[in-house]
C-alpha positions in Angstrom: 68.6 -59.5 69.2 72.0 -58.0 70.0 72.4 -57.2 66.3 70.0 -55.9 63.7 71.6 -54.8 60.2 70.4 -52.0 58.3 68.9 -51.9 55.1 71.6 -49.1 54.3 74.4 -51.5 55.4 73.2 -55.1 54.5 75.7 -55.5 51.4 78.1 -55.8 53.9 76.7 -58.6 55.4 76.2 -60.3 52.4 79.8 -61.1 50.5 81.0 -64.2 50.3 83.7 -65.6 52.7 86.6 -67.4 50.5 86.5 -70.5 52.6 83.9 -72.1 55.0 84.0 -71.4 58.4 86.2 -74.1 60.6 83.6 -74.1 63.0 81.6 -75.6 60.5 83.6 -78.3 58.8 83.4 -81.7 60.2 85.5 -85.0 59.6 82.4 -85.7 56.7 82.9 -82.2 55.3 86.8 -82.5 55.7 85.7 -85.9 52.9 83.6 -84.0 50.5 86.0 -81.1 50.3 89.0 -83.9 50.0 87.0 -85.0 46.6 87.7 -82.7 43.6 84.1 -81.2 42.8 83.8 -83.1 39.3 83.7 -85.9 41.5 81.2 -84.6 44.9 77.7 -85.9 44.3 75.1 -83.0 43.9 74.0 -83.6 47.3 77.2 -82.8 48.9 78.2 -79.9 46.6 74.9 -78.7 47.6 76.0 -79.4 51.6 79.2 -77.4 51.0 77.6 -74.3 49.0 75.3 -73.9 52.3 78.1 -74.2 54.5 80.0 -71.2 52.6 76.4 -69.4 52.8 76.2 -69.5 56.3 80.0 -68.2 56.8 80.8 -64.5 57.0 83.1 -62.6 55.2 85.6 -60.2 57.0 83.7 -57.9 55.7 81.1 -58.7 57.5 82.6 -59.5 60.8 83.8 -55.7 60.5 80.5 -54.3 60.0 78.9 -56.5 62.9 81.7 -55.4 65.4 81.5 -51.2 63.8 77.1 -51.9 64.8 77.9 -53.4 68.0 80.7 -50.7 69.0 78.1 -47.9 67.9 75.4 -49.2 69.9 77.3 -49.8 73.2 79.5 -46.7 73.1 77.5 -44.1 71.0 80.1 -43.1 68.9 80.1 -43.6 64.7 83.0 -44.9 62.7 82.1 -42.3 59.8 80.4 -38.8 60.6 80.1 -37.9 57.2 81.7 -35.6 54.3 80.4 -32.9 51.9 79.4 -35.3 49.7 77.2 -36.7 52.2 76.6 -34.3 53.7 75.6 -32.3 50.1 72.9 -35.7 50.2 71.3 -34.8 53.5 70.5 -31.1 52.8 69.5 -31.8 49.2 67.1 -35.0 50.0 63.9 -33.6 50.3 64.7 -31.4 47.4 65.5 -34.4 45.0 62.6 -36.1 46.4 60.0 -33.3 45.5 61.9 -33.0 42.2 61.5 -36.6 41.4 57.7 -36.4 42.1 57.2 -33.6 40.3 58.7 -34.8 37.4 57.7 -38.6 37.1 54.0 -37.9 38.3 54.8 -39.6 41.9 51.8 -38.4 44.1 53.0 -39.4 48.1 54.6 -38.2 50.9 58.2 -38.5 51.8 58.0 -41.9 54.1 58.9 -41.2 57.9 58.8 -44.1 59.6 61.6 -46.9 60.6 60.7 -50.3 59.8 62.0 -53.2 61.7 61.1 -56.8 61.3 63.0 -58.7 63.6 65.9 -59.3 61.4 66.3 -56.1 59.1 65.2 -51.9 60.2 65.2 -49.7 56.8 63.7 -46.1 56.0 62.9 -46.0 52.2 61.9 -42.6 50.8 59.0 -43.1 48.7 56.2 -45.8 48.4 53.7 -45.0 45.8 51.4 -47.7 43.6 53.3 -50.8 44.4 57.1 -48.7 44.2 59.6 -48.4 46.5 61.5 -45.0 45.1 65.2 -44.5 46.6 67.1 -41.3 45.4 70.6 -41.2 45.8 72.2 -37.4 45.2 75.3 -37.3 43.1 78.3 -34.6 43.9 78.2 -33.3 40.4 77.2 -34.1 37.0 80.7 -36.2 36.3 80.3 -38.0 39.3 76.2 -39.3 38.4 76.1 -42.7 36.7 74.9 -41.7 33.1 75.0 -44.7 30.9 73.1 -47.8 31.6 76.0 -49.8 31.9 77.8 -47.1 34.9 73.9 -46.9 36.5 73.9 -50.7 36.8 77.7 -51.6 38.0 77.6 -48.3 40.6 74.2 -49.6 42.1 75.4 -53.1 42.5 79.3 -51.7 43.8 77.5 -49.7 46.5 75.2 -52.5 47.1 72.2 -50.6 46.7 70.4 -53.9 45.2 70.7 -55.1 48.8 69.4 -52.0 50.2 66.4 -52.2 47.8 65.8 -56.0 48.7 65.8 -55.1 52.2 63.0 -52.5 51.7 61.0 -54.7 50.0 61.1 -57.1 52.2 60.4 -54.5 55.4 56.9 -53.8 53.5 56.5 -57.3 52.3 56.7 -58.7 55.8 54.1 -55.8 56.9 51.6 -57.6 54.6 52.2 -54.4 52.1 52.6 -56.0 47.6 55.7 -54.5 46.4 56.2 -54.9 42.7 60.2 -53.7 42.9 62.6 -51.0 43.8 63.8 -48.3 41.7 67.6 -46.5 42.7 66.8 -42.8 41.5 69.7 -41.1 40.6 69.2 -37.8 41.1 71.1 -34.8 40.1 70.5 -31.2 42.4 72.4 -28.0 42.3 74.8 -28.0 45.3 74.3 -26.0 48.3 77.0 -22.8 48.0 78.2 -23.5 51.7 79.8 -26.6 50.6 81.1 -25.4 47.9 85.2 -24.3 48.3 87.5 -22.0 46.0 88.5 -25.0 43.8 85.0 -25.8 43.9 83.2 -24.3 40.5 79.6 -22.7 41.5 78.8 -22.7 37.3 79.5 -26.6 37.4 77.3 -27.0 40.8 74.5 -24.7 40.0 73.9 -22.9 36.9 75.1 -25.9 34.6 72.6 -28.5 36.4 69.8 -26.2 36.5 70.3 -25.9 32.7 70.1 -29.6 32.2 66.6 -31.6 30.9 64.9 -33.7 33.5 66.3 -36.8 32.0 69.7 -35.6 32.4 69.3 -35.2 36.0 67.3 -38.3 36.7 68.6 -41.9 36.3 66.9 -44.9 37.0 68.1 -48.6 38.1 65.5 -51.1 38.6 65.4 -54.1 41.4 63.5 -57.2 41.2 62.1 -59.2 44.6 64.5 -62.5 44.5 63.0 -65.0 47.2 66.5 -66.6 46.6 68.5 -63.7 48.1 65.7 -63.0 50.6 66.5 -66.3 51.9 70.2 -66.1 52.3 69.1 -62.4 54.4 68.0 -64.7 56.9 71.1 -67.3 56.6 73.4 -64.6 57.1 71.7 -62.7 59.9 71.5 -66.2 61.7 75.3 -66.4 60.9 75.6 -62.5 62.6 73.9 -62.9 65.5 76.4 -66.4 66.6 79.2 -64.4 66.0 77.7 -61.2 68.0 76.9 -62.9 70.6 80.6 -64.4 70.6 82.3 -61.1 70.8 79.7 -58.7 72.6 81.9 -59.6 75.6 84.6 -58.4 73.9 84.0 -55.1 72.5 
């Protein structure tokens, strides 16, 4: 395969396109779509939502052409920023204080996962759990109430991420119950910090904070649905790959 998404990335391969895909509309589809959909029988409303399933989105024809670009030339689109970069250096921080503090007894998981479709690194598995933390900037920046948890999770498509995980371990033969986003708040390292940067906000105030101030939590259910459309759209990905590899 000339393509393989990422766990990390697959929300961008998921989106829906606003139209099906010319490629894909015949003179019998050009007849469905010329009936208003009060009057399409369910079998060819059905036709039509399976079409628009297997199109891409321009969002996804970016991310396949950044993936191919990255693996032929070596370079990245996006190296990073201190608020990134804050989530590298603080991970296995966040990780040992999420263990400590919710009773999570494994190891930090090492090892790359890919199934032929999907390649993911998760960053805990423990009693049926996939655990993913996800470091904030600073305490105004973490999601808080349930309502901000849910809506950031699902805008950064970490959902995706999660389904993708499961799936890795599912495929391995491994029972996943579900996912679990963990929001996790840590002091920030003083190199990134700046002079408008306040070291009382980054440190002293989040080390003053109660555990569940500094650890949110978003749930993700397995969906056989959306595990299906995974392999839809990466069928999709890897015709259009293979019709621009020349080009890039």
């Amino acid at each position: 395969m000339i393509f393989t998404p990422t766990c990390s990335g697959l929300y961008r391969l998921m989106g829906s396109a606003k139209s099906i895909d010319e490629a894909l509309i015949t003179d019998d589809v050009k007849a469905i779509q010329a009936k208003t959909k009060a009057k399409r029988a369910d079998d060819e409303q059905l036709l039509l939502d399976d079409l628009l399933s297997q199109t891409l989105s321009s969002t996804a024809k970016e991310y396949i052409e950044e993936m191919l670009i990255q693996a032929k030339y070596g370079i990245r689109k996006f190296k990073g920023n201190k608020y990134t970069e804050k989530g590298n250096m603080v991970e296995n921080d966040a990780i040992d204080f999420l263990m400590q503090n919710e009773f999570i007894f494994a190891e930090k998981n090492t090892e790359r996962l890919n199934d032929g479709t999907l390649s993911g690194e998760w960053d805990v598995f423990y009693n049926g759990v996939i655990y993913d933390t996800k470091c904030s900037w600073d305490y105004f920046t973490m999601p808080k109430t349930r309502k901000n948890i849910e809506s950031h999770t699902l805008d950064k498509g970490y959902d995706w991420q999660q389904l993708g995980y499961m799936r890795l371990l599912k495929n391995k033969g491994v029972e996943v119950s579900h996912a679990e986003v963990k929001y996790v708040l840590m002091p920030t390292p003083a190199e990134l910090l700046y002079g408008q940067d306040d070291f009382e906000l980054h440190h002293d105030f989040v080390l003053s904070l109660p555990v569940e101030k500094r650890i949110k939590t978003h749930r993700i259910e397995w969906c056989e649905n959306r595990n299906k459309l995974i392999d839809i759209k990466v069928k999709s990905a890897q015709v259009y790959a293979e019709q621009i590899i020349g080009e890039i």
